[in-house]
MARFIKE-938002 format. One record per residue: residue in one letter; x, y, z of N, C-alpha, C, O, CB in turn; residue number from 1. Coordinates in Angstrom, 3 decimals, m for minus. Each point is the difference from the previous one (the first is absolute). Glycine has a CB too. Example, Ala and Ser with C-alpha at 12.3 -4.5 7.8 and 13.67 -1.06 7.14 Angstrom:
<recs>
> a_13.190_m5.690_7.800_m0.890_1.190_0.000_0.900_1.200_0.000_1.036_m0.019_0.665_m2.928_m1.154_0.581_1 $
> s_1.542_2.223_m1.966_0.820_1.190_0.060_m0.770_1.090_0.730_0.509_1.108_0.169_0.675_m1.736_m2.314_2 $
</recs>
This chain:
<recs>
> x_12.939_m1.012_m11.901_m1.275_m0.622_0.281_0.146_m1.509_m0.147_0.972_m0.320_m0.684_m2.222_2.377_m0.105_1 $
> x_0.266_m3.408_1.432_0.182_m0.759_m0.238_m0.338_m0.448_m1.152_m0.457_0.708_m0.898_0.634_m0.619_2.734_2 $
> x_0.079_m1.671_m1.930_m0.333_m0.705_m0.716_m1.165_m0.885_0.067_m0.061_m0.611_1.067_2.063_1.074_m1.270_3 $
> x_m3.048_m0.736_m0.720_m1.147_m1.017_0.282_0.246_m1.410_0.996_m0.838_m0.587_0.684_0.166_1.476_m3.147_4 $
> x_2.180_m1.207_2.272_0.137_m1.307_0.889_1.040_0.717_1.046_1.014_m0.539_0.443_m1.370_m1.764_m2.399_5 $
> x_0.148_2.908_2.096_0.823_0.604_1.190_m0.616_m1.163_1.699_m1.208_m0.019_0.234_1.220_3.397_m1.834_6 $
> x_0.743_m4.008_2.332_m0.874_m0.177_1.179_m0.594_0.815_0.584_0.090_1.193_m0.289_0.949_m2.438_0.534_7 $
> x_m1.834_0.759_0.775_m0.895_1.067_1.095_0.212_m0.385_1.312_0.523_m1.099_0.183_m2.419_1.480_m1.652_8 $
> x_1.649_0.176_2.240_0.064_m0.312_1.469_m0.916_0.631_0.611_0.018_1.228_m0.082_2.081_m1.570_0.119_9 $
> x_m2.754_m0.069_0.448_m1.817_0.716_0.819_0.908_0.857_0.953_1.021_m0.350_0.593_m3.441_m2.007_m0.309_10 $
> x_1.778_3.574_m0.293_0.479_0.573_1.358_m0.751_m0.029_0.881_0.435_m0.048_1.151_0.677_1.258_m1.979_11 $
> x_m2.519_m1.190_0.563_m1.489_0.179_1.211_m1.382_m0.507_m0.880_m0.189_m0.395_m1.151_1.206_3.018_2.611_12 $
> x_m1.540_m2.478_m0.725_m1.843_m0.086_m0.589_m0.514_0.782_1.452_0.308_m0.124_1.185_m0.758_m2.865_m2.892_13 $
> x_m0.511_3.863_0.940_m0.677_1.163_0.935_m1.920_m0.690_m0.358_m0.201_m0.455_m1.126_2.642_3.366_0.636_14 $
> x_m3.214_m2.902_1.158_m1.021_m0.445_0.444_m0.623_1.283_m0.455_0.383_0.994_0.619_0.211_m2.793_1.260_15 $
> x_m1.561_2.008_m2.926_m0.870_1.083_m0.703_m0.942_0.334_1.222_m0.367_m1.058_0.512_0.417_0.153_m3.221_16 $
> x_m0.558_1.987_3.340_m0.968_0.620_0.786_m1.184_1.087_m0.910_0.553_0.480_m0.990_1.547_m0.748_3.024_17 $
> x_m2.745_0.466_m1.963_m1.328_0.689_m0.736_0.836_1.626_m0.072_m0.019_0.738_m0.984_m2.692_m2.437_2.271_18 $
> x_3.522_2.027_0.233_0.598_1.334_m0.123_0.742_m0.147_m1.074_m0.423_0.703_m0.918_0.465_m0.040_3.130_19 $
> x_1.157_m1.460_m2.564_0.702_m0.449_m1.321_m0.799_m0.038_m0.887_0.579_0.030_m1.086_0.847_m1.205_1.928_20 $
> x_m2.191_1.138_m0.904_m1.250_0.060_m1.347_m0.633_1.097_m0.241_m0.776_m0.151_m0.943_0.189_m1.827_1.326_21 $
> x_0.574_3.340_0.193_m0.428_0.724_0.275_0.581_0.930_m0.335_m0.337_0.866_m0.807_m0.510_m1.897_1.956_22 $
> x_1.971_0.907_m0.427_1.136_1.001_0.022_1.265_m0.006_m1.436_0.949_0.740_m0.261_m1.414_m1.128_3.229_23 $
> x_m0.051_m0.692_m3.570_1.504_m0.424_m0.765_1.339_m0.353_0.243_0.835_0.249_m0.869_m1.827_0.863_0.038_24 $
> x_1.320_m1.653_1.881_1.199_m0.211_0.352_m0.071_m1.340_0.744_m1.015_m0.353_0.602_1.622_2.832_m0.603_25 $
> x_0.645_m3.295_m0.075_0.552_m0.900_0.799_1.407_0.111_0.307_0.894_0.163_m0.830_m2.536_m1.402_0.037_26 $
> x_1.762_1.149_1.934_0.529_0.143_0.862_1.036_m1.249_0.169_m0.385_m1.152_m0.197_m1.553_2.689_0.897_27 $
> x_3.635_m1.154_m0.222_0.992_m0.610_m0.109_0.610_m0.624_1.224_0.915_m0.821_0.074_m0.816_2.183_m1.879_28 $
> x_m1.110_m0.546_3.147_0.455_m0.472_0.991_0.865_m1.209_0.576_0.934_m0.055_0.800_m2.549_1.302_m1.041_29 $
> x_0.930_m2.168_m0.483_0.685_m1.705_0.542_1.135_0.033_m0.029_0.728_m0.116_0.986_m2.106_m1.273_m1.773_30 $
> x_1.913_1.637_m0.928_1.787_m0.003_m0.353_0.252_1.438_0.046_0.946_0.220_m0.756_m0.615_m2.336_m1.013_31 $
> x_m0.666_2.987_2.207_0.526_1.221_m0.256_1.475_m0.040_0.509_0.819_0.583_m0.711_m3.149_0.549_0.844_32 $
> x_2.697_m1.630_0.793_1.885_m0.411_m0.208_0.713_m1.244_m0.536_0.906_m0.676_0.488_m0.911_1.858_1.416_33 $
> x_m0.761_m1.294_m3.202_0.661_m0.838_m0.404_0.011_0.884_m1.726_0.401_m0.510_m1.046_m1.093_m1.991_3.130_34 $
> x_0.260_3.572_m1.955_0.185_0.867_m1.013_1.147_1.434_m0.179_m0.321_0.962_0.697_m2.097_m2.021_m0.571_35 $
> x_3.351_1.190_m0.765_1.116_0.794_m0.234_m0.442_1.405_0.332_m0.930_0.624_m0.509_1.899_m2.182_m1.253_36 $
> x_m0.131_1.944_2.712_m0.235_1.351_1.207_0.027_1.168_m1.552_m0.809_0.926_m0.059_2.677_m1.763_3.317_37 $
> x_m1.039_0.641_m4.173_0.164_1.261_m0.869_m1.258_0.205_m0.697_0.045_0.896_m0.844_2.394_m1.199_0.480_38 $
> x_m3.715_m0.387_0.519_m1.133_0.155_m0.576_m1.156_0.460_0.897_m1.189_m0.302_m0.095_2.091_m1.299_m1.416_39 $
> x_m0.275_2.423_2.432_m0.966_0.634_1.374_0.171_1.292_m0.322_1.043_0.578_0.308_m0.702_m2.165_1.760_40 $
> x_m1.257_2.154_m2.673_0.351_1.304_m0.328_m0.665_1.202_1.367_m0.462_m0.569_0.989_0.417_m0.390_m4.033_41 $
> x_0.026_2.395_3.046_m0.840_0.607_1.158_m0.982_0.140_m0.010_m0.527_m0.368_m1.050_1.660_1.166_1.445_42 $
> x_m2.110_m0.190_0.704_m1.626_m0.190_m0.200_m0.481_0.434_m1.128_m0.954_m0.752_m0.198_0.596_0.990_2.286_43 $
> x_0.422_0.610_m3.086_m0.649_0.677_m0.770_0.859_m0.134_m1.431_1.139_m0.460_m0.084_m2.207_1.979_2.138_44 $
> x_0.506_m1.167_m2.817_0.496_m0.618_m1.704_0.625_0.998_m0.133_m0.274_0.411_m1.127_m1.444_m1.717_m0.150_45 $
> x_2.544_2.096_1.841_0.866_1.111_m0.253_1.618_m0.340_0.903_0.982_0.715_0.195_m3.518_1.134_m0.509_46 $
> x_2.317_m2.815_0.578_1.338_m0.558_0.123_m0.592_m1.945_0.205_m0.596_m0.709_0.811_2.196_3.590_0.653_47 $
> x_m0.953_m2.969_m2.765_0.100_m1.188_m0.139_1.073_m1.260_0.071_1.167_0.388_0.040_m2.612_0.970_m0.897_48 $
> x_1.301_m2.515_0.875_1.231_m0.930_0.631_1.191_0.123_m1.406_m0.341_0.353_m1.129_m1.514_m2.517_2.921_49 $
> x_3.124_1.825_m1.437_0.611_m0.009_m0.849_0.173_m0.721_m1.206_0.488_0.426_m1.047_m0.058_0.336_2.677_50 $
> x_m0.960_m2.115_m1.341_m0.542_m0.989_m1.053_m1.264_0.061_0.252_m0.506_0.164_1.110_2.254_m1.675_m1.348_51 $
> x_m2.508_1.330_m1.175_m1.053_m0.836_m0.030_0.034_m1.248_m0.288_1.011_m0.439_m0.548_m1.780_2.065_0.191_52 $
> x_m0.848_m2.903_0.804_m0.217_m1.005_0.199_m0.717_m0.164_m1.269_m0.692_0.959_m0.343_0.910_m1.034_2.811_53 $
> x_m0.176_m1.222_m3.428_m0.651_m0.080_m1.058_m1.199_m0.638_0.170_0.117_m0.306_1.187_1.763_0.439_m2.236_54 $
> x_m2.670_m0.444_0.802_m1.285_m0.376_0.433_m0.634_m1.047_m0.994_m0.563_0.611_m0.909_0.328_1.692_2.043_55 $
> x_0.133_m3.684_m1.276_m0.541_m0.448_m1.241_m1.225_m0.775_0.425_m0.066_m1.041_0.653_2.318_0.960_m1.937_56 $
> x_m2.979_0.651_0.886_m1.394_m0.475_0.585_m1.568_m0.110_m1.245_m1.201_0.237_0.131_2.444_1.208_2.463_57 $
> x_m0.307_m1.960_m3.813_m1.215_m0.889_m0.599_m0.024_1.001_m1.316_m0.068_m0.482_m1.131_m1.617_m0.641_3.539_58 $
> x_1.737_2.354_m2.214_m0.126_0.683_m1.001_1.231_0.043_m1.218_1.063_m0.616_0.074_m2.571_1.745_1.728_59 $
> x_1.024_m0.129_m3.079_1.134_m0.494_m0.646_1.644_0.580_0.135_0.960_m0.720_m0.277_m3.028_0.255_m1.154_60 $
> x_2.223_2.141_1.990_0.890_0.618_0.691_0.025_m0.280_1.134_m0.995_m0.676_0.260_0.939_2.037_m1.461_61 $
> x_0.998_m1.122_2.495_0.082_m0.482_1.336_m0.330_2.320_m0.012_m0.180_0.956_m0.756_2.538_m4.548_1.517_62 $
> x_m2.210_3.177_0.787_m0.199_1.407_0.303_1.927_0.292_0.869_0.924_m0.810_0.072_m4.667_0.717_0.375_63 $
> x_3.688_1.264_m0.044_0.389_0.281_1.037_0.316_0.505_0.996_0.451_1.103_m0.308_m0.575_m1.687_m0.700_64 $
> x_0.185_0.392_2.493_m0.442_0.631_0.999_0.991_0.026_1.141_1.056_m0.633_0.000_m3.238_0.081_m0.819_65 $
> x_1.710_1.416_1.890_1.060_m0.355_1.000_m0.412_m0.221_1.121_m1.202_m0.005_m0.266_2.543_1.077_m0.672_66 $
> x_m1.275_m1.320_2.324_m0.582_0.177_1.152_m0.095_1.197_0.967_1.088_0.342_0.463_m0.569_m2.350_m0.903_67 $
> x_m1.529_2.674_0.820_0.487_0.863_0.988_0.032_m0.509_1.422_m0.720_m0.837_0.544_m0.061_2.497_m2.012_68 $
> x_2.135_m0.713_2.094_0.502_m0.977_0.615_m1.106_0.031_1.659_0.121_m0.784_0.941_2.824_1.064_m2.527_69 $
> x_m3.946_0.871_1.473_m0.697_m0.371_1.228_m1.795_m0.581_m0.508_m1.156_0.400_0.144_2.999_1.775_1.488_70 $
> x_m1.173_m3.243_m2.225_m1.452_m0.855_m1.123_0.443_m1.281_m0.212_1.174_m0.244_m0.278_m1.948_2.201_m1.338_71 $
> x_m0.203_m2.915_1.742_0.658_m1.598_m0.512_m0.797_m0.290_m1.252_m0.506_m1.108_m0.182_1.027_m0.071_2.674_72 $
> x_m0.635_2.192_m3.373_m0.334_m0.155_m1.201_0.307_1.103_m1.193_0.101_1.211_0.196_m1.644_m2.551_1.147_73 $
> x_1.682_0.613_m2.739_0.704_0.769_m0.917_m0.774_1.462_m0.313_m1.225_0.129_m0.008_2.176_m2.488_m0.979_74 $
> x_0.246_3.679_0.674_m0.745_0.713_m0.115_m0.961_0.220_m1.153_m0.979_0.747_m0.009_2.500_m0.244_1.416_75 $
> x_m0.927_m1.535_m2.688_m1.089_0.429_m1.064_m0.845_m1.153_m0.217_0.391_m1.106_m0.370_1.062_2.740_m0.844_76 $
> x_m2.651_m1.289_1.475_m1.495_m1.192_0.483_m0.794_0.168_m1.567_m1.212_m0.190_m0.105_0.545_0.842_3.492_77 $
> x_1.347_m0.355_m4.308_m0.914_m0.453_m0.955_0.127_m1.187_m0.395_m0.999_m0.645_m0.316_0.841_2.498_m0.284_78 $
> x_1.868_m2.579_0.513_m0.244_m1.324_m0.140_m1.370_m0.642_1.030_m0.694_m1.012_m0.100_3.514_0.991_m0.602_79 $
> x_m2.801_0.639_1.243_m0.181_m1.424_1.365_m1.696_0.436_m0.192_m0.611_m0.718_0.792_3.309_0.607_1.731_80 $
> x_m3.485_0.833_m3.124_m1.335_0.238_m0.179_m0.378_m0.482_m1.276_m1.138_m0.463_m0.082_1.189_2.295_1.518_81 $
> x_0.795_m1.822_m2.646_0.232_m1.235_m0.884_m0.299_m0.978_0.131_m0.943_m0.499_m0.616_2.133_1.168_0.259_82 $
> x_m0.562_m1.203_1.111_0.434_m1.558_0.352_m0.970_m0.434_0.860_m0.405_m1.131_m0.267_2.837_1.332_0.132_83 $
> x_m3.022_0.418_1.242_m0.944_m0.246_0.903_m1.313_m0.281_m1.117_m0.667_m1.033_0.045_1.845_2.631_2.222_84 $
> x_m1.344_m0.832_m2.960_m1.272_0.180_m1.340_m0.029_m1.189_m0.154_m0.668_m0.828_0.619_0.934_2.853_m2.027_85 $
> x_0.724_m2.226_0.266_0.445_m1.082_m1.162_0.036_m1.114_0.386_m0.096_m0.953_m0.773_1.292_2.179_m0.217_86 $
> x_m1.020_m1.376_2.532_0.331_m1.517_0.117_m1.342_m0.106_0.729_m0.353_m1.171_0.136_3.246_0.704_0.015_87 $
> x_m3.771_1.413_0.375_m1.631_m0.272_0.539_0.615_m0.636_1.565_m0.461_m1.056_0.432_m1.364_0.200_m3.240_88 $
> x_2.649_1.446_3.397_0.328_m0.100_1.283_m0.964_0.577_0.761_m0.655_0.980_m0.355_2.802_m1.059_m0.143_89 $
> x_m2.291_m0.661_1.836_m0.820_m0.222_0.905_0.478_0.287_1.308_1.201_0.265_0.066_m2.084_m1.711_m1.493_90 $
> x_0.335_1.454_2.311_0.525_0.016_1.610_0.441_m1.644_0.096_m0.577_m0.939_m0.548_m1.348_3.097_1.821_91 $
> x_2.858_m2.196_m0.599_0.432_m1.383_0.225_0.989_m0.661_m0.666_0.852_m0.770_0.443_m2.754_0.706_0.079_92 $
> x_1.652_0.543_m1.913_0.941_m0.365_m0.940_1.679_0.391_0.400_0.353_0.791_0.875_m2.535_m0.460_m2.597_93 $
> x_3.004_m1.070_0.881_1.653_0.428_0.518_0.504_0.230_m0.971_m0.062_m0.634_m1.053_0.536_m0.566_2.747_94 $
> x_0.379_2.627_m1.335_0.861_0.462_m1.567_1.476_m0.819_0.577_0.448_0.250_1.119_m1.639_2.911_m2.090_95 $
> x_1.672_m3.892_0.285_1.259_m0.210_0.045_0.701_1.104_m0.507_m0.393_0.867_m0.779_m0.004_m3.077_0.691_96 $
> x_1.758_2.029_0.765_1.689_0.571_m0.667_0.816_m0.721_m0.194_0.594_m0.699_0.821_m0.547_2.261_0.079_97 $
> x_0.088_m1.496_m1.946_1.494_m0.762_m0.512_1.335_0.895_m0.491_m0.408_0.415_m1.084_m1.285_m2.255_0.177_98 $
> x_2.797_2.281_1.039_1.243_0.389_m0.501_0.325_m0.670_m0.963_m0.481_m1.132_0.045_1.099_1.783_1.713_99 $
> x_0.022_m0.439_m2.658_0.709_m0.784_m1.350_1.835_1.232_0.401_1.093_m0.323_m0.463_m4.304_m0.413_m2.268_100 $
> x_3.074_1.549_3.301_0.830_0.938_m0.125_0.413_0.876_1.420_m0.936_0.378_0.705_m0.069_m0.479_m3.163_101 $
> x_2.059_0.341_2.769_m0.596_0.957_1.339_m0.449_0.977_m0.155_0.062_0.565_1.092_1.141_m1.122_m0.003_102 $
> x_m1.813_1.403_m2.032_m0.445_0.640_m0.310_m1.511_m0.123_m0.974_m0.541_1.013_m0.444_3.001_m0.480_1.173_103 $
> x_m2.929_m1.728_m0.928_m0.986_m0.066_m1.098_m1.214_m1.366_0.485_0.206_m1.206_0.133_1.997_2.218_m2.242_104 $
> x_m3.297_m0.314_2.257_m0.633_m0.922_0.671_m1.445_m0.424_m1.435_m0.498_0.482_m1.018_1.429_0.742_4.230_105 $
> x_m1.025_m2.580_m2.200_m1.630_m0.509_m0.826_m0.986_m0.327_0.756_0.097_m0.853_0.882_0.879_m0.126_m2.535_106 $
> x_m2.127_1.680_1.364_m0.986_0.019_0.822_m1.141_m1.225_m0.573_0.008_m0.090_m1.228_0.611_2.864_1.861_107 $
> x_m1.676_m3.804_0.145_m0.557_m0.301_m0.601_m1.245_m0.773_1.130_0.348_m0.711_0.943_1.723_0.928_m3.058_108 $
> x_m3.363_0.057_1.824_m1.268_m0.532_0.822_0.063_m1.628_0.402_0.211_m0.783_m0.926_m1.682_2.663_m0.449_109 $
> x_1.326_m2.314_2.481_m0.195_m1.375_0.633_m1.276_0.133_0.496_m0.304_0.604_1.029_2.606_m1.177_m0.396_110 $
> x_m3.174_m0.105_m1.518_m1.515_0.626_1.212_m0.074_m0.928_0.918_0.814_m0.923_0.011_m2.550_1.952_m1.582_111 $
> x_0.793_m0.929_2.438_m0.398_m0.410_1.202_m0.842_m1.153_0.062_m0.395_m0.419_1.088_0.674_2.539_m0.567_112 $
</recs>
């Protein structure tokens, strides 16, 4: 796992929609190839990717999740209904991504 001063490198910022608010999820579309193929797991949580993606998004454990691979968003959305809460995200608002890891990401609100 990283370190607190580990660098970052943005991978995307996704633009919050009311369905994202609704639904619990945001969506990876923008960089989705700029994210490591071994974390695309199959449609359904009964075959999952071979790695998981770490997720650090404000809370005090990270989570972790994987992608399915016919979805541009993670399969486990409790972080992301968390985080949507906690940070009082809105339509419009932008979740950034940042990597510290190829494998370990940080999520965090840019509002609008």
């Amino acid at each position: 796992m990283n370190t607190p001063n580990q660098p970052r490198r943005i991978l995307g910022e996704v633009t919050l929609t009311a369905g994202n608010l609704r639904n619990s999820h945001i969506y990876v579309t923008p960089f989705k190839h700029l994210l490591p193929t071994d974390i695309f797991g199959g449609s359904n949580k009964d075959e999952p990717a071979s790695r998981m993606a770490v997720i650090h998004y404000g809370a005090v454990t990270p989570v972790e999740s994987d992608i399915p691979n016919d979805k541009n968003l993670f399969r486990n959305r409790s972080w992301a209904r968390e985080f949507l809460a906690r940070t009082g995200a809105r339509p419009g608002d932008i979740v950034r991504f940042e990597a510290s890891e190829p494998h370990t990401y940080h999520i965090s609100l840019v509002r609008s």
